[in-house]
Residue, then its C-alpha position, 0 to 999 in steps of 0.5 A: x717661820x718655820x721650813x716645810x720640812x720633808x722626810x723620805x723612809x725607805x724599806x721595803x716592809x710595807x707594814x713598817x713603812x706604815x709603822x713609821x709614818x704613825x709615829x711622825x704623824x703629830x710631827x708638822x712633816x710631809x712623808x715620803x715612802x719609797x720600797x726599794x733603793x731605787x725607787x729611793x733614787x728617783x724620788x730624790x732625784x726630784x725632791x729635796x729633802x730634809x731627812x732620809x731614814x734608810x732601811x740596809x737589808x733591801x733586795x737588789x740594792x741594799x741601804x749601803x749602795x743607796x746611801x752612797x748613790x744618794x750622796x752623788x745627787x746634788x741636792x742630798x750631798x749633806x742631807x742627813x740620813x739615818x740607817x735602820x737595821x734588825x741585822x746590819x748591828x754591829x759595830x763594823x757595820x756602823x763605822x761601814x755606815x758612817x764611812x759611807x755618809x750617814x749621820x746616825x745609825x738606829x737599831x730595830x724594833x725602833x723606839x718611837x720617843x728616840x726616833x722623833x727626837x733624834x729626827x727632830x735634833x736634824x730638822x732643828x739643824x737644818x732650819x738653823x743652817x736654812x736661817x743661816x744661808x739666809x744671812x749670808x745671802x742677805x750679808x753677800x747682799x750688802x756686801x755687793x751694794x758696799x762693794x759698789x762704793x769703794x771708789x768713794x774711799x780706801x777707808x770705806x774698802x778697808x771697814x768692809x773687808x773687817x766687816x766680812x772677816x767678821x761675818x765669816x768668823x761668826x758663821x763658822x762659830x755658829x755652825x761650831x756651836x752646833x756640832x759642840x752642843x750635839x756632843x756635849x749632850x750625849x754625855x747625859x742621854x747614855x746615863x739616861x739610856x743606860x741606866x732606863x734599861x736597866x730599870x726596866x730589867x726584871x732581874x735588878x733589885x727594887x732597891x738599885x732600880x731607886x737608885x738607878x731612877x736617881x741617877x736617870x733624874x739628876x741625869x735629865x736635869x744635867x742634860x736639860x743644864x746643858x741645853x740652857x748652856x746653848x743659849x748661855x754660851x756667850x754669857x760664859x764667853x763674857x763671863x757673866x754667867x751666874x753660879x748656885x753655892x749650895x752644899x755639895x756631898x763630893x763622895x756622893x756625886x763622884x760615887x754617882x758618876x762611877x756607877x754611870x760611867x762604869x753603865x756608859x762604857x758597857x754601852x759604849x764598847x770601852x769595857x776593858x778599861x777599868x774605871x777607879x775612884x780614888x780617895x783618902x778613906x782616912x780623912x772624914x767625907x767633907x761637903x765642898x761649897x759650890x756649884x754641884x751642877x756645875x761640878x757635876x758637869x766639869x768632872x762629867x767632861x773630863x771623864x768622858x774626855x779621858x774615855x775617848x782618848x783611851x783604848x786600854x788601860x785604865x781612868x782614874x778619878x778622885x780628889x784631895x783635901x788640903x787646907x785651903x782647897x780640894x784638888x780634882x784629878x782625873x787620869x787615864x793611860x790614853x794617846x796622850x797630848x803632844x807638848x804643842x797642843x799643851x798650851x792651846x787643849x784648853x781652847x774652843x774646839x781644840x782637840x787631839x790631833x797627832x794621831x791620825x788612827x783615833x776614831x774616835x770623834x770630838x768636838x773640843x768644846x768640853x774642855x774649854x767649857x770646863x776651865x771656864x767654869x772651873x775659874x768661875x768657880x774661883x778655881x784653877x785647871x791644868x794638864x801633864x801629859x805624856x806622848x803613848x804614855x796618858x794623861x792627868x788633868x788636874x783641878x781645884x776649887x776652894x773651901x768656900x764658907x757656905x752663906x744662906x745670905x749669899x745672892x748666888x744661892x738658889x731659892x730650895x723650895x721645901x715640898x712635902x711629897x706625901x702631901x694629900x690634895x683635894x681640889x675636887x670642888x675646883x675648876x682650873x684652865x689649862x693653856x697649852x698648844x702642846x698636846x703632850x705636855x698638857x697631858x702631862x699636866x692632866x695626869x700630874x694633877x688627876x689625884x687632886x680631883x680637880x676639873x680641867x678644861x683645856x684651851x689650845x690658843x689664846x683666844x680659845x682660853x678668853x672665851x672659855x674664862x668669859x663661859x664658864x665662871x667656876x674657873x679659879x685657876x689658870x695655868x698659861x703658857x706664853x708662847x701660843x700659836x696665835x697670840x702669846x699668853x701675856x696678851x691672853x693674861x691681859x684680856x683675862x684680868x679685864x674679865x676678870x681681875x682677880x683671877x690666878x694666873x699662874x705662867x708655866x712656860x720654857x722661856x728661863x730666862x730671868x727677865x721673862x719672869x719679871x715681865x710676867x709679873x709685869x704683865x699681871x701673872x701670880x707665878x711663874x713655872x719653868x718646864x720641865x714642870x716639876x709636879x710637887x712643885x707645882x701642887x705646892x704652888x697651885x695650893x697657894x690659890x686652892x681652898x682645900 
């Protein structure tokens, strides 16, 4: 069930104030406005909320004293709140933010998408950590009505003791997890940021701007790889985790992460360190047989740890061929790791912790991320490193022979971009409660010439099939605000059988594409929807 969320904006612009609800307004919340930081504290005094958005530039009590009165009250010492500034930009006032307790910090004029996205990140955390208390409750619980029955037996004592150490230990790595996967994600949204502004800056050359869309589509597709990688965590962990072997151009992808790199740390005030590619220019450009995602994402890890630890100076990455194998490398001239921490930087959250003046942040989950698909990748990791002096860390993977038989190789659907549809004497249905993916699918098929309906719940989808006839295609999304799309899909074949049903969905996993077969679909699509992939399965049902 999901929490009844609550937001409370303060500034004291009224017309922004209006702005802001208008952009929350498709978002299932209840909002809350105050003009002044005083106003803010009263309302918080009596309700508890789940976000706060704080404008700094207020008369009387600016956002910096709100925000420090509003961390005494009891119910919003661990509420997140966001700054809001046209003025208050600069990096000092940033870290003033963060000392004084807030979570993010958005500059004005806002951009809407970011907004609801970051706040819908927090509303996510927060219903986790209300389904959390709820375990623990339900956990102290049973633990009490244990508790009672000691008496009956050390034994019993002792299974509840290992029963609440494991407990505690698993409700310390969800909140971790939590933390980790926000870090890891934010690698990809700066490329995505970066290199969208730059797109859209007229003086950039049309040509760079193709390749910069490049670079914001492999970046989307990494960002939404690491979101798979949440809920994949533990088949890491378990090694069951499944790799692609395709073809990979290395020169090509360490190329792309110059140029995204040299963007991010532009954005990210790391300007004066020089980022350098290097490689043997005198060996022939060879393609390695592996994971590029995979690779992509090691060597993304790495990089990006290099740059946190490094003030000044310079990080250098690049590879080596020998007979056998390619080795990795990327070097920086950072703090360093203490020879304690050698044996364990590789550990889940580890991170460096001997120098107390780094503000940088970490959630030490990328590097343990990355031996373990550096072994999954048949390779091996390891670091050298020098106190004050940087660090090298250092990977190889092998020269695998590429086999188009091989299990692990994705299925490359070959799709023709100039191909010419027209399904303007075709109906199809559409199911889908999301407005705004709906209208993705409206406008990715409005060349085609197709006629659309549009049904929004299961039922709704049944009764439009049984009304109209001339419907040849459905497009079904599984979860729906009724019932899901399998039960939908069942009631439709029993109207009519042989009508297309085709799944797009965000479920991935592999065992819900063979219910859907189960259940009698045609296809299966995964968002995010890639459209000449979906025109070119459409087509497999269309008559020109």
């Amino acid at each position: 069930m999901e929490l009844p969320h609550s937001i409370l904006i303060v500034d004291d612009n009224k017309t922004y104030l209006v702005g802001l609800k208008h952009i929350f307004s498709l978002m299932p919340v209840v909002i809350d406005t105050a003009l002044s930081g005083f106003e803010a504290i009263k309302l918080a005094k009596a309700n508890a909320y789940s976000l706060i958005l704080l404008d700094i530039q207020m008369p009387e009590m600016d956002g910096f004293e709100t925000l420090r009165q509003l961390r005494l009250l009891p119910w919003h010492e661990f509420t997140p709140i966001i700054l809001i500034s046209a003025v208050y930009t600069e990096d000092l006032d940033k870290i003033k933010g963060i000392q004084t307790g807030a979570v993010d910090f958005i500059p004005k004029p806002v951009n809407p998408d970011i907004l609801r996205a970051k706040v819908k990140v927090f509303l996510d955390l927060e219903e986790n950590r209300y389904k959390l208390n709820a375990l623990v409750k339900e956990l102290k619980v049973k633990n009490r009505l244990l508790t009672e029955e000691i008496d009956k037996g050390l034994q019993i004592a002792k299974e509840l003791e290992i029963a609440r150490a494991k407990a505690e230990k698993a409700s310390e790595y969800k909140s971790q997890l939590l933390v980790n996967m926000s870090h890891e994600i934010r690698t990809p949204v700066n490329s995505i940021l970066g290199f969208a502004d730059l797109i859209t800056n007229p003086a950039v050359a049309t040509k760079d701007k193709e390749k910069y869309l490049q670079y914001v589509t492999n970046s989307s597709q990494n960002l939404l790889f690491l979101i798979d990688e949440i809920l994949e965590h533990s088949r890491l962990e378990a090694g069951e985790l499944k790799i692609t072997i395709t073809p990979v151009d290395i020169m090509g992808l360490c190329s792309e992460l110059l140029d995204s790199f040299d963007n991010i740390k532009l954005k990210t005030g790391k300007d004066k360190i020089l980022l350098n590619l290097e490689i043997d220019t005198s060996k022939p450009l060879i393609h390695l047989n592996t994971d590029s995602q995979r690779l992509r994402q090691i060597l993304s890890n790495l990089i990006n740890n290099a740059f946190k630890y490094t003030s000044s100076g310079f990080v250098n990455f690049g590879f080596v061929q020998n007979e056998t194998e390619i080795e990795f490398f990327v070097k920086d001239s950072g703090i360093g790791v203490a020879p304690e921490d050698l044996d364990e930087i590789f550990n889940r959250f580890k991170r460096a912790e001997h120098n107390p003046d780094l503000m940088e942040s970490g959630a030490g989950l990328g590097l343990s991320i990355s031996k373990n698909l550096v072994e999954l990748l048949g390779g091996k990791i390891w670091v050298n490193s020098t106190i004050g002096e940087g660090s090298e860390f250092r990977f190889t993977l092998p020269l695998n022979e590429f086999n188009s038989k091989n299990d692990t190789q994705s299925s490359i659907v070959q799709i023709d971009s100039s191909l010419d549809f027209d399904w303007s004497s075709h109906t199809i249905l559409i199911v889908e409660d999301e407005e705004l993916n709906y209208l993705f699918l409206r406008e990715g098929l409005r060349l085609t010439g197709i006629s659309i309906l549009w049904a929004r719940k299961s039922q709704d989808s049944i009764d439009l099939v049984k009304a109209h006839p001339e419907i040849d295609l459905v497009l079904m999304d599984i979860q729906m605000p009724d019932f899901d799309g399998y039960q939908a899909t069942r009631m439709i074949k029993l109207i009519r059988p042989n009508l297309p049903v085709l799944v797009q969905t965000a479920c991935a996993m592999a065992e819900e594409k063979i219910k859907s077969v189960r259940e009698g679909c045609q296809e299966f699509i995964t968002k995010p929807i890639n459209r000449l992939l979906l025109l070119k399965t459409m087509s497999k049902y269309l008559i020109h």
